[in-house]
C-alpha positions in Angstrom: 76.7 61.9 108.6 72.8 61.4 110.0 72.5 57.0 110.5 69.7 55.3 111.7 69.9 51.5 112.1 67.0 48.8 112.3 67.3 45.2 113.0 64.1 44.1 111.7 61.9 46.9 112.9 63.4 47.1 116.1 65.8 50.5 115.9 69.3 49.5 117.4 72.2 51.5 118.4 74.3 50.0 116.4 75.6 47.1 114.1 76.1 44.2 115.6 79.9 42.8 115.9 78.4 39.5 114.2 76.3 40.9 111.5 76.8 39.4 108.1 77.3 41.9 106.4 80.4 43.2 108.4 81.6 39.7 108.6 81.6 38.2 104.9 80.1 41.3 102.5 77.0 39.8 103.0 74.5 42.6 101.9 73.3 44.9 99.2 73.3 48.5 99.2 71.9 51.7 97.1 73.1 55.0 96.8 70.5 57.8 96.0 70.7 61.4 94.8 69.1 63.5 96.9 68.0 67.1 95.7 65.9 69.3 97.2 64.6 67.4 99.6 63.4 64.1 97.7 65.5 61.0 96.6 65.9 60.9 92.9 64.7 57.8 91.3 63.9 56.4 94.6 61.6 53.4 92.8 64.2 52.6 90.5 67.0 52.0 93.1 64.1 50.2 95.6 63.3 47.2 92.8 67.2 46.9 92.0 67.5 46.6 95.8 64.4 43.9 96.0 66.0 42.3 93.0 69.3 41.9 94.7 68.0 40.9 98.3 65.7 37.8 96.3 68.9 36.9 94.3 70.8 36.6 97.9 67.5 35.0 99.7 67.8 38.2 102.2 64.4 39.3 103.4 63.5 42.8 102.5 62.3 45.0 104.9 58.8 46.9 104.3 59.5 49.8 101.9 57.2 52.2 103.2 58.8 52.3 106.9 62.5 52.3 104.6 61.1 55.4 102.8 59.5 56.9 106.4 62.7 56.8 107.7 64.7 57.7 104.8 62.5 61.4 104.5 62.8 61.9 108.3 67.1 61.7 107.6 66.7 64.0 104.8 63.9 66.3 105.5 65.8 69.9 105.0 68.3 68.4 102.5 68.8 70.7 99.4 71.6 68.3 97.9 73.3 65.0 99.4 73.5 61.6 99.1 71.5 59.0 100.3 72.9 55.5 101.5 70.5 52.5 101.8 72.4 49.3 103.3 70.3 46.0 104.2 72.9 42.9 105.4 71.6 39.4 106.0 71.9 40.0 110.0 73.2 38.5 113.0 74.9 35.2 112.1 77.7 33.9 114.2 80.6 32.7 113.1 80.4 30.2 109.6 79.1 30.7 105.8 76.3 28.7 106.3 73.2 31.3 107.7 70.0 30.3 109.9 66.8 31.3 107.2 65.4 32.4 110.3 68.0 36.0 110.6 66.4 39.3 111.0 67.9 41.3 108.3 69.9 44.2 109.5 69.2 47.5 107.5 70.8 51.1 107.7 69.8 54.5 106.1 72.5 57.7 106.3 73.0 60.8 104.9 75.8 62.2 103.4 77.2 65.8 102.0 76.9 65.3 98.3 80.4 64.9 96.1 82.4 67.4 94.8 81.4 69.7 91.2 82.4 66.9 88.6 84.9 68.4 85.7 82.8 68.7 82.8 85.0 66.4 80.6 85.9 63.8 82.4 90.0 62.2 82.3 90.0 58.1 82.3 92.4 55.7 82.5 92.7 51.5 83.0 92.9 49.5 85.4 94.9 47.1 86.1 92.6 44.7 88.6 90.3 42.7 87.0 86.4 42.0 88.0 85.8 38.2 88.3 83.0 37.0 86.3 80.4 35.3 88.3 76.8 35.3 86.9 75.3 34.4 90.2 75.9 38.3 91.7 76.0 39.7 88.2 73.7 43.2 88.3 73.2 43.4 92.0 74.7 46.3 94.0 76.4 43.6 97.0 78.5 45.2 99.8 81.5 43.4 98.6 83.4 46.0 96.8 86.9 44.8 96.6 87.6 44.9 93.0 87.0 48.6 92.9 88.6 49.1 96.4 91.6 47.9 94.2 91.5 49.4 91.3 90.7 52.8 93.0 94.2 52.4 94.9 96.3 52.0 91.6 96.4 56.3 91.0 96.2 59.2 93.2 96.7 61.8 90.5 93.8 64.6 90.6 93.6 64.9 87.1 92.5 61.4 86.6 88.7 61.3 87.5 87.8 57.4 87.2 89.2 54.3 85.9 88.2 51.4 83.9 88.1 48.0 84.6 87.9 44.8 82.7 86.7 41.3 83.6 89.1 38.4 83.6 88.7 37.3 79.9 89.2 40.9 78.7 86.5 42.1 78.3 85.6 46.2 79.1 82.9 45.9 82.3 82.5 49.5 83.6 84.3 52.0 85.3 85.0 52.0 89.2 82.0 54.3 90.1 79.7 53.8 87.1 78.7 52.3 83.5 81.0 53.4 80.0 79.0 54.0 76.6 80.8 54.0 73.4 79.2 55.4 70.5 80.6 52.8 67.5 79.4 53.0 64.1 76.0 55.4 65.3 75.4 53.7 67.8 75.4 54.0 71.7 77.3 50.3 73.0 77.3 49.6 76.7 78.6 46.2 78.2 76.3 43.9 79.1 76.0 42.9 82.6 74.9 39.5 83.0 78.6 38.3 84.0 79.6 40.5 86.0 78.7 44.7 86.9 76.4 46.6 88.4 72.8 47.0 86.5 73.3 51.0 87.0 70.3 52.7 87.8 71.4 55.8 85.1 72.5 52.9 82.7 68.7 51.9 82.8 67.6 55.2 82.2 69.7 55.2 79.3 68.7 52.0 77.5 65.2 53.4 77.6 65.6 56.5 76.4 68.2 56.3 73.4 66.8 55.5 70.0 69.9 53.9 69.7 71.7 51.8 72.1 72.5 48.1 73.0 74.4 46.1 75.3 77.3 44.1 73.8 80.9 42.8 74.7 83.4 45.5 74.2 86.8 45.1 74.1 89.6 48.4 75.3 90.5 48.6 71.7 86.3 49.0 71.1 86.1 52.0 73.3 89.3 53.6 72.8 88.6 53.5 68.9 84.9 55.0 69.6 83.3 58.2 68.3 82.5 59.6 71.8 82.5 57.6 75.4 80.9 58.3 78.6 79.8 57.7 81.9 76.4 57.4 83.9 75.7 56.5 87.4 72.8 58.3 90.0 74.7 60.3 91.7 76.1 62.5 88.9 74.5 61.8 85.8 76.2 61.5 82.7 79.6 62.5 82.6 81.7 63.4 78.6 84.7 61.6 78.2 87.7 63.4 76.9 90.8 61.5 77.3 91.1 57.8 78.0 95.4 57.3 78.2 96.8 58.4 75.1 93.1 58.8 73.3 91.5 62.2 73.0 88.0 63.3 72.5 86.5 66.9 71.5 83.2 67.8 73.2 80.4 66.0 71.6 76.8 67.3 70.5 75.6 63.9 71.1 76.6 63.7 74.5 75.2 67.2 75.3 71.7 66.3 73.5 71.4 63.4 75.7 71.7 65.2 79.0 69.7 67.5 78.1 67.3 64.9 77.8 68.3 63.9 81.2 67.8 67.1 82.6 64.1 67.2 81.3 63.4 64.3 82.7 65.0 64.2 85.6 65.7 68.2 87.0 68.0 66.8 89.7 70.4 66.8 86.6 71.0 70.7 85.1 72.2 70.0 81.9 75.6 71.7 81.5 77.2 72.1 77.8 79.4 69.5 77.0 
């Protein structure tokens, strides 16, 4: 792993022990597909990440030295994954934060994941995601619902799970946004209680001629014509089995990534 750490613009050796973001979560962060060479929808994840940092009242560091030093990590990269982390800063000990911090901000590269099975094995989760509006949509470093919920299986076969928010209602899976197709129609939950506003999941709501965000409960997806998932890393990824619920490779699915893989190339379209 390549790191490079700023506080401010002044490069720093490392985090500090009483940086925010170490101490209460108290951050954003983006990760970007990197393929040959250049970082896929690079200004879709930097407005999520200026959305997030004016939702927290974080200060957002200029993008053009971000991006500067973001091609200097990945200059020679054919495929990986780039990380973007920006934290509040040094603030002592105590919730309450100085509006006066310099906001701490980190780019690294990492080896990109492993080849994704083509049909992808589900289950769900047992932990919950708490609904609170206030951080619904923003990519925030604290991660502990999916921390979880990623602990609850260690079989191989399983690729993902899916997670619900505390009134029962279907939010996403750990590692990216579900569609359901229902009655013609592509259904995603909405994510104005809780969730990440995927960057994929944006591309998607464009794009369809048919698609629309709406609460969705298990029996909703598990009942659906086809299901997938998107995030932008690894595109879209066919659903076939969600428990005891199995699905045949679906034309649908594969006619949409192709139309991924048009307009995005970082995304070869495989058959379904």
């Amino acid at each position: 792993m390549t790191v490079r750490i700023f506080s401010g613009d002044r490069a720093v050796s490392c985090i500090d022990a009483d940086d925010r973001g170490l101490a209460y979560g108290d951050g954003l962060f983006e990760t970007v597909l990197v393929d040959r060479g250049q970082p896929v929808w690079w200004d879709e994840h930097w407005r999520r990440l200026e959305r997030g940092a004016g939702a927290l009242g974080i200060a957002c560091p200029d993008q053009a030295k971000v991006r500067g030093e973001c091609d200097s990590v990945i200059a020679g990269s054919v495929r990986a994954v780039l990380k973007i982390q920006l934290t509040r800063g040094r603030g002592g000990r105590g919730y309450a934060a100085s509006t006066e911090l310099q906001p701490t901000w980190l780019v690294s590269l990492h080896a990109s994941p492993p080849a994704t099975p083509q049909n992808i094995a589900l289950r769900w989760c047992t932990t919950m995601l708490a609904i609170q509006p206030a951080l619904a949509g923003i990519k925030h470093c604290n991660r502990l619902e999916q921390v979880l919920a990623r602990a609850e299986w260690q079989d191989p076969e399983i690729f993902d799970g899916l997670m619900c928010d505390t009134d029962g209602r279907v939010v996403c899976a750990t590692s990216g946004n579900v569609f359901a197709r229902i009655g013609g129609v592509w259904k995603t939950p909405g994510v104005h209680r809780c969730g990440i506003a995927g960057i994929a999941r944006e591309w998607l709501l464009h794009r369809l001629e048919s698609a629309d965000e709406c609460d969705l409960s298990p029996a909703d997806v598990e009942n659906a014509d086809a299901v997938f998932l998107c995030n932008s890393v690894r595109g879209i990824l066919p659903v076939r089995r969600l428990g005891n619920r199995d699905w045949s490779p679906d034309a649908n699915i594969a006619a949409i990534r192709r139309q991924l893989a048009q307009d995005q190339p970082a995304f070869p379209h495989l058959e379904s």
